[in-house]
N, C-alpha and C positions, 0 to 999 in steps of 0.2 A: 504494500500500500504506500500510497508518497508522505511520505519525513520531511515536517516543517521543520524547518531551520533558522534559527536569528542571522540575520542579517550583520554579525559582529563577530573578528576572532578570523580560524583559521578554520577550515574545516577540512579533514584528512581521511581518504576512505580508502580502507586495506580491506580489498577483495578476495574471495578466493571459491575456486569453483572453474567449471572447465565448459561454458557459455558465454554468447556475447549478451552484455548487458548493457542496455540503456539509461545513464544515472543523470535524467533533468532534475535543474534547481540545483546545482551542484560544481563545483568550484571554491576558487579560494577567492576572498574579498580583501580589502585592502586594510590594514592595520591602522593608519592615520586617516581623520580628514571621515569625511562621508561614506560610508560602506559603498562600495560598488557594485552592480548587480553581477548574481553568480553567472559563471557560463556554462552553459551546458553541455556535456563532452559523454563519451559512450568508453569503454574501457574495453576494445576485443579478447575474446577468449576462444577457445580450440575445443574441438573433443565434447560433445555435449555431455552434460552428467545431468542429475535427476535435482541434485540441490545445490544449492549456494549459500555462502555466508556471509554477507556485507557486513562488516563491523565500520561505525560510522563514528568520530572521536572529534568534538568543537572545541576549540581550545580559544579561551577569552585573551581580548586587547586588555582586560584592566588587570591588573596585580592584583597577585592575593593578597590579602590582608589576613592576618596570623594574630590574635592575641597569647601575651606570653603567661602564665601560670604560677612563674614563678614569684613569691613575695620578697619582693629585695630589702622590705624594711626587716623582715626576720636575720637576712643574711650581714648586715649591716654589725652583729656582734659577732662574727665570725672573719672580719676581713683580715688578722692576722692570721690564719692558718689558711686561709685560701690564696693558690696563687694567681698571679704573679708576685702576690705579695708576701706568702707565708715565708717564715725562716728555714724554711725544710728546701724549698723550693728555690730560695736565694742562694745557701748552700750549695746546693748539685749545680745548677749556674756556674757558682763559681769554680766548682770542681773542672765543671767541663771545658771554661773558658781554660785554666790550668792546662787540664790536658791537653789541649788542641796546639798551647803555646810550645809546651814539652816535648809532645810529636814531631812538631816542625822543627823544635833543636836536636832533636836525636836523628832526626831522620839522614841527615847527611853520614852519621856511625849505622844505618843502617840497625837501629836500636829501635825500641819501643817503650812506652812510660812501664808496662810490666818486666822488661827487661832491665829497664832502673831500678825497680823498685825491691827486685831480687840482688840484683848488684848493689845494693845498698847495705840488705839484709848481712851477706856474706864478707862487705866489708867491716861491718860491726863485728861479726861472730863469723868465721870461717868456719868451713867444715860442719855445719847443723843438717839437720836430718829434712829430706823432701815436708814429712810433714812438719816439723817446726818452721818452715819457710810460710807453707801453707797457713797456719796458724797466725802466723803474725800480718801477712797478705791477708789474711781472713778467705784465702783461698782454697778450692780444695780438689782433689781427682786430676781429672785428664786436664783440668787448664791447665793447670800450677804443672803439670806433666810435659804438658806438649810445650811451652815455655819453655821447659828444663830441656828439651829434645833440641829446639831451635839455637838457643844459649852454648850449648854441647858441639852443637855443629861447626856454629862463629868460633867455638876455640874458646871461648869466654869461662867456662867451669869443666868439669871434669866429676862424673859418677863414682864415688867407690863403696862396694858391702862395710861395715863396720865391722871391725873384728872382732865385736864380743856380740854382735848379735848378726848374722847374715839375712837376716830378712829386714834389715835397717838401712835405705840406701844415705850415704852422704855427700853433699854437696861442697865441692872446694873449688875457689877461684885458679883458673892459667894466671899466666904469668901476663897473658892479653889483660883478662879479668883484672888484674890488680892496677895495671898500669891506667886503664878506666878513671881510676882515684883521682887521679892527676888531672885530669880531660872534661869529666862530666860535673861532678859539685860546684867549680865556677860559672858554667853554663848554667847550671838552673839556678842559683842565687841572683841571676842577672832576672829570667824570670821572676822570683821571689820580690826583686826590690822594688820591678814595674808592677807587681799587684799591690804591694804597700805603700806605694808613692805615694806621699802628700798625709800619710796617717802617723804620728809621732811614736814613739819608741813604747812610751809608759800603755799607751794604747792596742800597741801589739802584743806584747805582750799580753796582759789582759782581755786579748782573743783568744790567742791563743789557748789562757787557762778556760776560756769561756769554753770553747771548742772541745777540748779533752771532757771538762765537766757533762758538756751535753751528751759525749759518746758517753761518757761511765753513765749514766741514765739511762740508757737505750739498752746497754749490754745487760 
């Protein structure tokens, strides 16, 4: 039977079926300005069959209008933990701007911030155990593994059993490893002093202890 249709919008007809159909009053009209009259066009088809399916879809010129549900006066005691602005949120921010800075200075050693972060561990305490590495990384399994694999490779440490327990592996710096020492802690205090710049000494500090404090809360 023939389908009135407004005069407004778009109107899109996704045929299907294996006859020629005649579809008057149909066409697309003009989105600005005065609707223009539809034109009438026929869609051929092949192969006659028994039925057909016109699915026929208007899609309006005006915007939808949405109202939102949300009560923003409730949300209003909540805007320190919400981000952009929660402390949790500024945190990881900062971390990542950190890492992003780290990356780009290791990258020319062909290093990575978890490659640091082992070389770090090992220049405090040589010779500690996969897992005590892990533990202090807060790391655990195949990362802190396939790390140690990569590290290994560079020349950088070196795997040995412990002799009083062989299912104990331990971790010891090359002689590359150690020379590191020399190479990488300038390079990242350069980092360090461009995220503190302009914050005074008594100040850092006092992040610092802020920082620790909030981890030992969490753990």
């Amino acid at each position: 039977m023939p389908v009135p249709l407004p005069n407004s919008g778009i109107v899109e007809c996704l045929i299907t079926g294996k006859m020629p159909v005649p579809l008057p009053n149909l066409g697309i009209v003009e989105r600005a300005g005065e609707p223009a009259e539809p034109k009438p066009w026929s869609y051929p088809l092949t192969s006659p069959k028994k039925h057909l399916t016109l699915i026929i879809r208007t899609r309006s010129n005006k915007p939808m209008v949405t109202t939102s549900t949300v009560d923003r006066t409730n949300l209003a005691q909540w805007h320190d933990v919400l981000a952009p602005h929660s402390l949790g949120y500024r945190i990881k921010l900062l971390a990542q701007l950190g890492s992003r800075r780290l990356q780009e200075g290791l990258e020319p050693f062909g290093l990575t911030p978890f490659h640091w972060l082992v070389l770090c561990c090992l220049w405090q305490e040589d010779g500690l155990p996969t897992s005590s590495i892990g533990d202090k990384l807060q790391q655990v399994g195949g990362t802190l593994t396939g790390v140690l694999d990569r590290m290994e490779e560079r020349g950088l440490v070196r795997r040995e059993r412990d002799t009083r327990d062989r299912r104990i592996w331990r971790i010891w710096l090359t002689d590359s490893g150690t020379q590191m020492q020399e190479v990488l802690p300038p390079l990242v205090a350069v980092i360090r002093d461009r995220a503190v710049e302009g914050i005074p000494e008594a100040d850092r500090e006092l992040f610092s202890k802020l920082i620790d404090q909030a981890i030992l809360n969490l753990s």
